[in-house]
C-alpha positions as CSV (number, residue, x, y, z in Angstrom):
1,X,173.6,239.8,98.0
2,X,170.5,238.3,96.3
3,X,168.0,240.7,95.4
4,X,164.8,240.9,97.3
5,X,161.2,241.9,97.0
6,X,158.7,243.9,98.7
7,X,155.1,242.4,99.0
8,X,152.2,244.3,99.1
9,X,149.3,242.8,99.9
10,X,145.3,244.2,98.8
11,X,142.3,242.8,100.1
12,X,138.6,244.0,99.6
13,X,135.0,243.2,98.8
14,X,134.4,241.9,95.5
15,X,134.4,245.1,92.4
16,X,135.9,247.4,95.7
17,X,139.2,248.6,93.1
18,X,141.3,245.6,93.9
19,X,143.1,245.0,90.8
20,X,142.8,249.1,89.2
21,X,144.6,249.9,92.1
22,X,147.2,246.9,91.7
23,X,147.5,248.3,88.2
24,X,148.1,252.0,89.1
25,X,150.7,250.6,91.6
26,X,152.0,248.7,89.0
27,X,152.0,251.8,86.8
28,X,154.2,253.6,89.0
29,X,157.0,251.1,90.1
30,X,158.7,249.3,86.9
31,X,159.1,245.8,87.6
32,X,156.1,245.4,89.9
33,X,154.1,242.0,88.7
34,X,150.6,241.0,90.1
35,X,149.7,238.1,91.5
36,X,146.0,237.3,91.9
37,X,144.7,235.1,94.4
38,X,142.1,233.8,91.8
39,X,145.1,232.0,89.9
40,X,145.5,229.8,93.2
41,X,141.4,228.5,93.4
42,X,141.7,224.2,93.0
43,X,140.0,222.9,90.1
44,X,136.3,222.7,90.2
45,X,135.6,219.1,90.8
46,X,138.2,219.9,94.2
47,X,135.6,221.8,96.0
48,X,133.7,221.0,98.4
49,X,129.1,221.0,98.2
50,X,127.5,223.4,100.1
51,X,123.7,223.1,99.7
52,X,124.5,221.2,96.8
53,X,126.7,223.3,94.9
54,X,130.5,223.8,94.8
55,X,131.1,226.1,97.3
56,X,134.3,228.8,95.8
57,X,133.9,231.0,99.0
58,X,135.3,228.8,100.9
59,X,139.1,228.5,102.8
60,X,139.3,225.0,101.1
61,X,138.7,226.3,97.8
62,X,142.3,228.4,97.6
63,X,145.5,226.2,97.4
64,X,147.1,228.4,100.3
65,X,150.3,226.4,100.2
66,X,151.0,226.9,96.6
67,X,150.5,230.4,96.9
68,X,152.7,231.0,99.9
69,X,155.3,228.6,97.4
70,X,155.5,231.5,95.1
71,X,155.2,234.1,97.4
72,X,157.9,233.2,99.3
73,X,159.6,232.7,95.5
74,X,159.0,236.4,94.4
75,X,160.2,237.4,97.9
76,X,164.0,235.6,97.9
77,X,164.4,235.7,93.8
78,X,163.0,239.4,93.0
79,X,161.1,237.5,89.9
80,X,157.8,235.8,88.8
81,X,157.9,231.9,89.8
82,X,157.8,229.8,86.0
83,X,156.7,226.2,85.7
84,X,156.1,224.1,87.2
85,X,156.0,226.0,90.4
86,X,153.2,228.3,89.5
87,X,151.5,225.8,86.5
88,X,148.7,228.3,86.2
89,X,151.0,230.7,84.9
90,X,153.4,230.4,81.1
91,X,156.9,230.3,81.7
């Protein structure tokens, strides 16, 4: 049998705990690895204006498919995607 991973998933406001509590779960289960959803916004000059500046808030300014790539990745492999799957990330 391949091995497997559990996802967890955090979501909150801005400075709510986000990543200190990704790190304290991290802490507690060896091999756990954190994947933020920063390291999938498109470059700057990809984003869309809105009232004339680049609007990062937006759904468009996330490359959604790319993370769902190495999510689904981590979930069948049990490891951290490497190039060039994730190219945000060293192999």
């Amino acid at each position: 049998m391949s091995p497997s991973a559990l996802i967890v998933a955090l979501s909150g406001c801005s400075s709510s705990g986000k990543t200190t509590l990704a790190r304290l779960i991290r802490d507690l289960f060896p091999g756990t690895f954190i994947l933020h959803q920063d390291d999938f916004y498109r470059p700057e000059a990809e984003l869309p204006f809105k009232n004339g500046l680049r609007d990062w808030d937006c759904a468009e300014a996330v490359d959604v498919p790319a993370m769902i790539e190495a999510l689904t990745y981590i979930r069948h492999h049990a490891s951290f995607p490497v190039c060039p799957l994730f190219p945000t990330k060293p192999p």
